[in-house]
C-alpha positions as CSV (number, residue, x, y, z in Angstrom):
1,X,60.5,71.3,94.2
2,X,59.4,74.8,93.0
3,X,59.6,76.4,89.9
4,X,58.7,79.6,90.6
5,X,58.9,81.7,87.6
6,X,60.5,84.7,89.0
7,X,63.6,82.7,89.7
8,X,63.8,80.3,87.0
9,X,63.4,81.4,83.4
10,X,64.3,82.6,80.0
11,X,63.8,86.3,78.7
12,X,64.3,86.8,75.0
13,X,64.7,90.7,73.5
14,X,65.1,92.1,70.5
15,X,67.4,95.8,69.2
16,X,64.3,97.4,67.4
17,X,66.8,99.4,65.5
18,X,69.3,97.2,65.0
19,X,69.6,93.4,63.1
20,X,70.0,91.9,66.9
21,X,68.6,89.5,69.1
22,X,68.9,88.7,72.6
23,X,68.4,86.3,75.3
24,X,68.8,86.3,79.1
25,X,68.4,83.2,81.6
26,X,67.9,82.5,85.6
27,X,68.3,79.6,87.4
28,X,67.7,79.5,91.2
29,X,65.1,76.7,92.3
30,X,66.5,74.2,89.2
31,X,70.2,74.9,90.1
32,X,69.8,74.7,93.6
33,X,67.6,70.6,93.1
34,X,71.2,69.7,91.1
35,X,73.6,71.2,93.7
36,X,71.4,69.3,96.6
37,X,71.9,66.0,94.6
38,X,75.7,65.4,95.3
39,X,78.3,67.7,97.4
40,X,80.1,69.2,95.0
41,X,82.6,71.4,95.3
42,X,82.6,75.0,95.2
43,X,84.7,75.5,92.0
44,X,82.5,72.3,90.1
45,X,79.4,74.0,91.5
46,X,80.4,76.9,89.7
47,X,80.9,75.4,86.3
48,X,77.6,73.4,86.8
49,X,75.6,76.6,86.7
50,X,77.3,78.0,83.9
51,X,77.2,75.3,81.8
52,X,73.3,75.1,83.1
53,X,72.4,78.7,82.0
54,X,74.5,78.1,79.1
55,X,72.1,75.0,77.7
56,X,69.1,76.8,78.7
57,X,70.3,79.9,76.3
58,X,71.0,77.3,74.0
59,X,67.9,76.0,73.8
60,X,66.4,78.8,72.9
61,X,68.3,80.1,70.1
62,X,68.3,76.8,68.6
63,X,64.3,76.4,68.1
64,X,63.5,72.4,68.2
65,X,61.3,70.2,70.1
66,X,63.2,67.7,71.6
67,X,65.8,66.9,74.0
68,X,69.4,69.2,73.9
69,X,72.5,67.5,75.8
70,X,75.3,69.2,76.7
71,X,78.6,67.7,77.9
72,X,81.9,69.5,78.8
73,X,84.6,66.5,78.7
74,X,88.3,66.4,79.9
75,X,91.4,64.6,81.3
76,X,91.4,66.9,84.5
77,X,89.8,66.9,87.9
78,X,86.7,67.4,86.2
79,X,85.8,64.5,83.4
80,X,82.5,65.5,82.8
81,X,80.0,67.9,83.0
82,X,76.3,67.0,81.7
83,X,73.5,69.1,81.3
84,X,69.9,68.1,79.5
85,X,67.2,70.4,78.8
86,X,64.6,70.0,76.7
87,X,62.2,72.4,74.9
88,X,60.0,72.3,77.3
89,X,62.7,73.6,79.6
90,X,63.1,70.9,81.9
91,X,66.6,70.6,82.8
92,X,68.9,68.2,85.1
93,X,72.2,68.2,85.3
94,X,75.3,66.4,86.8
95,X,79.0,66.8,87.1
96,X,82.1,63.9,87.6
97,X,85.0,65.0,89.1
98,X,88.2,64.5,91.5
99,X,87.7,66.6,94.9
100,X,91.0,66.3,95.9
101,X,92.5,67.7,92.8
102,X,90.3,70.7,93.0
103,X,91.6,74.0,94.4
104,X,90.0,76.6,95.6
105,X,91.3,79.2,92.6
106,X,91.4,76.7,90.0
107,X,90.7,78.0,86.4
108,X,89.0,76.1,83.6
109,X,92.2,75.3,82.2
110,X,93.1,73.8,85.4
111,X,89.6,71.8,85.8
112,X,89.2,70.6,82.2
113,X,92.6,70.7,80.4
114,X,92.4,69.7,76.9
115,X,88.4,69.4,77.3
116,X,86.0,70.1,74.8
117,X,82.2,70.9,74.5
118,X,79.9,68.2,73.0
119,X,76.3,69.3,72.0
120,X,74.3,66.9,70.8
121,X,70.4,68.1,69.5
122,X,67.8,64.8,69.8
123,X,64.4,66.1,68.1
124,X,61.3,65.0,68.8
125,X,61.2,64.9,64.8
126,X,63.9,64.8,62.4
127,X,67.6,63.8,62.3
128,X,69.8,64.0,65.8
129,X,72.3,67.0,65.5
130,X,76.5,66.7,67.3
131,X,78.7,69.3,67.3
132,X,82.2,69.4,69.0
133,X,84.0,72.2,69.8
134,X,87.5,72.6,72.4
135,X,87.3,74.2,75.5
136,X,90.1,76.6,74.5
137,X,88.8,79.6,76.1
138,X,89.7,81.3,80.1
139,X,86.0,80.1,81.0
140,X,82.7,79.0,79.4
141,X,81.6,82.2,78.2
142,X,84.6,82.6,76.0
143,X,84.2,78.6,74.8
144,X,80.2,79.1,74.1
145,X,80.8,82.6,72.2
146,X,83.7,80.9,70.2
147,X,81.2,78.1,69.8
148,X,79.0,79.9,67.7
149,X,80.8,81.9,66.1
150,X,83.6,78.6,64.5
151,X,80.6,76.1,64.5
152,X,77.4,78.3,63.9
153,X,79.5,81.3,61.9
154,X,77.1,83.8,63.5
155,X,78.3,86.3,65.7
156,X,77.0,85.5,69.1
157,X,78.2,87.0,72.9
158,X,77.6,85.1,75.8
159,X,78.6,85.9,79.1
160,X,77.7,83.3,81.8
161,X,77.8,83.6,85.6
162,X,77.2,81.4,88.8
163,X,78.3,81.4,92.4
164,X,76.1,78.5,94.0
165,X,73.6,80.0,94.5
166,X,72.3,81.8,91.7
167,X,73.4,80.8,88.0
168,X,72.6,83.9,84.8
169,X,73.7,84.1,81.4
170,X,73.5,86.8,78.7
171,X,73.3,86.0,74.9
172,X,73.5,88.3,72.1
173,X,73.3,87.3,68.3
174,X,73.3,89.1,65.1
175,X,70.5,88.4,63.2
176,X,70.3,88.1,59.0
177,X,69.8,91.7,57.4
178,X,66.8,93.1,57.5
179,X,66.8,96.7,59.4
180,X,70.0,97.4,58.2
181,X,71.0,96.1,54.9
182,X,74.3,98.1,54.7
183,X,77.4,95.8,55.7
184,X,79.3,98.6,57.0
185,X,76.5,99.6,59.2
186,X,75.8,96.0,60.1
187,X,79.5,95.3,61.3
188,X,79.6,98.8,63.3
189,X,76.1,98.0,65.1
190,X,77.3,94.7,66.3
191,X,80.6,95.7,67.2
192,X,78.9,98.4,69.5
193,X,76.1,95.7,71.2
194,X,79.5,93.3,71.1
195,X,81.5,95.6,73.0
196,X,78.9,96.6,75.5
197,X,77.7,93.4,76.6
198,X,81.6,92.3,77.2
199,X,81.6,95.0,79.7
200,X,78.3,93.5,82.5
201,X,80.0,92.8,85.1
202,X,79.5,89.0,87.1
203,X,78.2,91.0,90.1
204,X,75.5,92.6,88.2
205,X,74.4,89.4,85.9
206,X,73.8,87.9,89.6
207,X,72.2,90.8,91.5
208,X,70.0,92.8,89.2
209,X,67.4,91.9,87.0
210,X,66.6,91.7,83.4
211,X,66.3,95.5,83.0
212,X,68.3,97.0,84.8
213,X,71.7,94.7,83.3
214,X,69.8,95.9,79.9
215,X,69.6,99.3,80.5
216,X,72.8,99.7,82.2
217,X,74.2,98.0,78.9
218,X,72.2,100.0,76.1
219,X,70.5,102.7,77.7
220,X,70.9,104.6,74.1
221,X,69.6,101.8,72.4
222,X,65.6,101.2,71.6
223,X,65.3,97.4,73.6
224,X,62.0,95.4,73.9
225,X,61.9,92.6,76.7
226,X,59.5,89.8,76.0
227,X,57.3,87.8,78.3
228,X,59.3,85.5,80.8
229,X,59.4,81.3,80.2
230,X,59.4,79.6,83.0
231,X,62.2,76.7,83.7
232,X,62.1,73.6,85.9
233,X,64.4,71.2,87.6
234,X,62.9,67.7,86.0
235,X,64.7,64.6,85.8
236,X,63.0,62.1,83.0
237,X,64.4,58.6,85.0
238,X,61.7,56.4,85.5
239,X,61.1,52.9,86.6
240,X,59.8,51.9,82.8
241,X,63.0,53.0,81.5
242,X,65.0,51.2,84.1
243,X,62.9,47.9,83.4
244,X,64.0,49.0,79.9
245,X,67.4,48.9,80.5
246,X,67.5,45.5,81.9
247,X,65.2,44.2,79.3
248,X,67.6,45.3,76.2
249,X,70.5,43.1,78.0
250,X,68.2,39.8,77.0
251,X,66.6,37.8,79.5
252,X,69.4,35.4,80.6
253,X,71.9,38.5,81.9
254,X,69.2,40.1,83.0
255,X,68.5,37.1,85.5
256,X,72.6,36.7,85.6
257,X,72.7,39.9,87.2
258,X,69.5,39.3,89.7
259,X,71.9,36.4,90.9
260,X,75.2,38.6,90.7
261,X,73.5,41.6,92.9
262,X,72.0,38.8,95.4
263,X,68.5,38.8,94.6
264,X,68.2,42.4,93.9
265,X,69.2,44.5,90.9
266,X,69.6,48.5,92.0
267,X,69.7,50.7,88.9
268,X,70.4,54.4,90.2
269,X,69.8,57.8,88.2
270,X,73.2,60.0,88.3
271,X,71.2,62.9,88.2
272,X,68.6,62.7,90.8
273,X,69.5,59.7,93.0
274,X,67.0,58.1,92.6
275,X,67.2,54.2,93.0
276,X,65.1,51.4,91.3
277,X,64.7,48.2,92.4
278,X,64.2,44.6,90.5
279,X,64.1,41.6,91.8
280,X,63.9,38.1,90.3
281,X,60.0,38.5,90.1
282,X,60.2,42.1,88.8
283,X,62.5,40.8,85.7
284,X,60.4,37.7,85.1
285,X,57.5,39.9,84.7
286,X,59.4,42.2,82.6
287,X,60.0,39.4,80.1
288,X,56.7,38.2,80.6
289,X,55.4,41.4,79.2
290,X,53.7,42.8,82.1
291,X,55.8,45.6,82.6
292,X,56.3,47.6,85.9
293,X,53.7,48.3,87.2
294,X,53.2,46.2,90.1
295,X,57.1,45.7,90.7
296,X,59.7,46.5,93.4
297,X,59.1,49.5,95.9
298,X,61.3,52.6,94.5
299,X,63.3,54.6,97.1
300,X,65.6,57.3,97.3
């Protein structure tokens, strides 16, 4: 696994003229440990990264320690999308989904009908956050930017972009008043950053880096970059939270199931196929209070 920092990371800036903010996100290395995990279609790998670079956007313009899951959810060919990233900027991510409903030049629409976008904040300290929103837009960009701005009420771009290989995304947010205090002048400077990011093109969000999409974008304007922060594929599965699992059904259908699964109870992780293994002597010793320590051999 590498996490290489110049391939996986966030970039905020900042408009030092202007009441603006922005962020700007690669994936690589991270994208590439979830696409290896399952053989996923092109048009589902596609989403996956989006909604990826989306959440790791998200995380940073939300400011929390703690755990941020985000789940696309739909009727379609495409059930469920699940991304988790946490402010460390670990992420892991999955997708559900019907490969032989899925064509090649399917749209969102045609993936996730009637779907909608559940973020759910889980802080490290404080109350857990949920907010739903529907997928009504003609992809993820439009859904995340309509997000904010119905849900947040603050006027946010996003334009995401992923081809299987690579996944970006682009955010920019109007901050509170503070450079410009006049409203008139406030609404004209965003609807000119506004209009200028909706113009960056998918082909150069994938091929060019940081400062060249920003200065191809607002050349006229004054734009500061700040220091990269690197992201990882991690997946937080572990053989204590599996014994965990099995532990919070009670001890007689934990041993039910020992019986049920001949011998052997096999608890997999969705997101990074990894497989845990408990047998009648593991889950005695689990109830016993001895933990996992000297339990079951894991393998993949």
């Amino acid at each position: 696994m590498s996490d290489l920092p110049d391939t996986d990371f966030t970039q905020r800036f900042i408009f030092d003229d202007r009441d603006v903010r922005g962020e700007m996100v690669a994936l690589e290395s991270s994208y590439a440990e979830v696409l290896a995990k399952h053989d996923y279609p092109q048009a589902v790998r596609q989403l996956l990264g989006e909604l990826m670079a989306a959440a790791a956007l998200l995380v940073g313009t939300l400011k929390f320690d703690g755990l941020l899951i985000l789940q696309a959810q739909s009727q379609g060919p495409v059930p469920l999308l699940a991304i988790e990233c946490t402010s460390e900027h670990d992420i892991r991510g999955l997708a559900r989904y019907e490969a032989e409903q899925i064509k090649a030049d399917a749209t969102l629409a045609d993936l996730m009908p009637g779907g909608h976008l559940v973020l759910t904040i889980i802080p490290v300290n404080g109350q857990r956050y949920q907010g739903t929103v529907e997928l009504d837009g003609k992809d993820l960009s439009e859904c995340f930017t309509n997000y904010f701005v119905m849900s947040q009420q603050v006027n946010t771009c996003i334009a995401l972009a992923a081809d299987g290989a690579r996944a970006r995304g682009l955010l920019v947010q109007q901050l509170p008043a503070d450079r410009q205090r006049d409203s008139e002048e406030r609404d004209e400077s965003w609807a000119h950053v506004k209009a200028l990011a909706n113009t960056v093109k998918t082909e150069e969000l994938l091929g060019l880096d940081n400062e060249t999409v920003l200065h191809r974008l607002y050349h006229e304007d004054a734009v500061r970059l700040f220091d990269i922060q690197p992201l990882r594929f991690k997946c937080s599965c572990s053989r204590e939270r599996s014994g965990n699992a099995l532990v919070s059904l009670g001890e007689p259908d934990a041993k039910a199931l020992v019986e049920e699964c001949g011998g052997t109870v096999e608890i997999d992780c969705q997101f990074c196929n990894e497989r845990y293994m408990f047998d009648a002597s593991d889950v005695a010793q689990l109830f016993a209070g001895g933990g996992t320590d000297s339990a079951s051999e894991t393998r993949h």
